[in-house]
N, C-alpha and C positions, 0 to 999 in steps of 0.2 A: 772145480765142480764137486759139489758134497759126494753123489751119487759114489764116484769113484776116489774121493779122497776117505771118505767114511770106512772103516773096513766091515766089509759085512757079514762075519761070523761074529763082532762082539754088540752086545745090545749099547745104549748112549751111555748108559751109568757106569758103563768099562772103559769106554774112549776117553769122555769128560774125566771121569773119577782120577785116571792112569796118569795124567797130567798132575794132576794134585796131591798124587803119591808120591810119584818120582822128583817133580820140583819142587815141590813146598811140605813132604814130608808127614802130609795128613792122615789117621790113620781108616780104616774101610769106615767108621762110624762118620767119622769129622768130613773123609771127601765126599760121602751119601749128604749129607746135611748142605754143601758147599754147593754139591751140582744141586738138588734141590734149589738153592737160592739164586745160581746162575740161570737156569733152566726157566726161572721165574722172570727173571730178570730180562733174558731175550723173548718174553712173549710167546712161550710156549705152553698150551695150552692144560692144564693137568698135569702139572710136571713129573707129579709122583706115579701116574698112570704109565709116564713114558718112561720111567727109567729102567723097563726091562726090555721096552719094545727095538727092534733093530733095522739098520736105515730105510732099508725096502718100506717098512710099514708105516713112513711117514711120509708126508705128501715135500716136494721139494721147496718151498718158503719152509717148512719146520726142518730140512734137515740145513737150511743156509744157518737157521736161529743155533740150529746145535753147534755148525761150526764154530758160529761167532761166542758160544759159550764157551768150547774150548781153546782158543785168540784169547779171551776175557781170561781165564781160570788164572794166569801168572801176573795179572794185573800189567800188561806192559804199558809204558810210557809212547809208546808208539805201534798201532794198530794198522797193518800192512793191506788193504781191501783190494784185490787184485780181481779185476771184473764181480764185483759181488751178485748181480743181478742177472746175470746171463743166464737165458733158459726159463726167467721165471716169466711168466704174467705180468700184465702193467701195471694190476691192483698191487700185487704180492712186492713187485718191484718198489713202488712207489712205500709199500709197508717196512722194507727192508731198508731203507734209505733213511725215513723216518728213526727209524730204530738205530739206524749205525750212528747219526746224528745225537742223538738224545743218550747213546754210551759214551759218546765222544767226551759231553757237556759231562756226564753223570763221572766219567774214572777218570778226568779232567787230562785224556791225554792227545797226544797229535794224532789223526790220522792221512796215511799217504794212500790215494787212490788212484786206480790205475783205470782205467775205463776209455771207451774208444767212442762213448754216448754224449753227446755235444750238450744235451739238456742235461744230463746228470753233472756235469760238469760248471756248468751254467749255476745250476741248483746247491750242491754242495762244496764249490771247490772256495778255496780264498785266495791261495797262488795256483797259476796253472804251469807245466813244462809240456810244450809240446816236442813229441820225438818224432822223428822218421828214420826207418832203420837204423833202429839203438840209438842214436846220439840225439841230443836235446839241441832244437833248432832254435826256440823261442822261448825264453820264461817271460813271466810280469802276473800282476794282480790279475784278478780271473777279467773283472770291470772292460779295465784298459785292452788284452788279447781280445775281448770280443769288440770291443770296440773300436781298435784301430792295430788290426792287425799289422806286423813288417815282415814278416820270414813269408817268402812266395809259396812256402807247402802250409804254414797257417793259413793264408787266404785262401788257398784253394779248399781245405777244410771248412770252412765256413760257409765258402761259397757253393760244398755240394750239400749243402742241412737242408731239408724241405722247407719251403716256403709257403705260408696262405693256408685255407683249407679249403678238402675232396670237395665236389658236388654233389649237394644232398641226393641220394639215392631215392629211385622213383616210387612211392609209395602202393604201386598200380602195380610194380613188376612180377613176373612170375615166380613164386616159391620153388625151389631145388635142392634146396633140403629141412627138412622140419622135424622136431623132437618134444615130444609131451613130456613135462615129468623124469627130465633128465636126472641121473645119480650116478655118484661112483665113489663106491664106497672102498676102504680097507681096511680088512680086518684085522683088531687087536686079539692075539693069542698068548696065553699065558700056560702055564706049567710044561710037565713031562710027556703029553700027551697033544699039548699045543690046542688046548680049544678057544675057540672064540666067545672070546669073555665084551666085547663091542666092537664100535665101528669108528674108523677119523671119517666124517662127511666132507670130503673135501668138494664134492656137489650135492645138493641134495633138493630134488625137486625144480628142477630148472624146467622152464620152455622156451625153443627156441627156433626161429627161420631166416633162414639166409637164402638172399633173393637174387635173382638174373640181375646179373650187372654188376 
């Protein structure tokens, strides 16, 4: 979880940067230029903007990108993704997957993902190892395990995945809750005195109603 693996007294250009000190021996010019180009690189928005901001001030899809910048920073040969998507939204989800994908192809290296989400697995995996309590009951091509499954705890996995879809909801029903012109915004603060120099939009202008039923 970023939130709590992030530490939240030093800004991203201290976490990122610190990595590229200590292992790869860069010096505060060469790691500032580095995270810049990682920070770019996982689809963060402004990068140079956020390199003083600290994890609170960032919506949770930009602090997943930061971690995976600093995963990235040592170049490893194998990329360890341990629930990567938990917690996030399905857009944000679906954006982070995309993204771990296309670093995978881009640093040309393995990744091992750990996720308990039967689509994500579906979607990105090529071999699968199914566990239950610690030990691996079932490996094989992602293909074959959804396909025909053999270990009694893989079938039963598959067999509790939702099936079909909800019925369309009544178009007639009663509204129970509604919002004009949603936002939520957080403020970007800069210097000694911390003022608000902008804002990340992580909503901005939404309407929305959720209906009986």
């Amino acid at each position: 979880e970023p939130m709590t693996s992030l530490n939240p007294l030093h800004t991203i250009e201290q976490q990122v940067g610190e990595v590229l000190k200590i292992h790869r021996g860069l010096s505060d010019r060469a790691a500032r230029e580095r995270v810049l180009d990682l920070l770019d690189k996982v689809g963060i928005d402004d990068p140079k903007g956020r390199l003083a901001c600290y994890p609170h001030q960032l919506s949770g899809g930009q602090r997943q990108r930061v971690m995976i910048a600093m995963a990235l920073a040592n170049e490893p040969d194998l990329l360890i993704a341990d629930e990567p998507t938990t917690a996030l939204d399905v857009t944000i989800q679906a954006q982070i997957l995309d993204l771990l994908a296309k670093l995978k192809a881009e640093f040309n290296m393995a990744m091992l993902l750990i996720t308990h989400d039967l689509g994500i697995v579906r979607k990105m995996a090529d071999r699968v190892c199914v566990m239950n309590n610690g030990e691996i009951v079932e490996r094989g091509a992602t293909r074959d395990i959804f396909a025909s499954p053999q270990h009694p705890y893989t079938k039963h996995l598959l067999a509790s995945e939702p099936k079909g879809s909800p019925p369309p909801a009544n178009a007639k029903a009663k509204i129970i809750l509604e919002a004009k012109d949603l936002r939520v915004w957080f403020p970007i603060k800069r210097g000694f005195l911390r003022h608000t120099v902008g804002y990340i939009k992580a909503v901005d202008g939404i309407d929305l109603a959720v209906k009986e039923g």
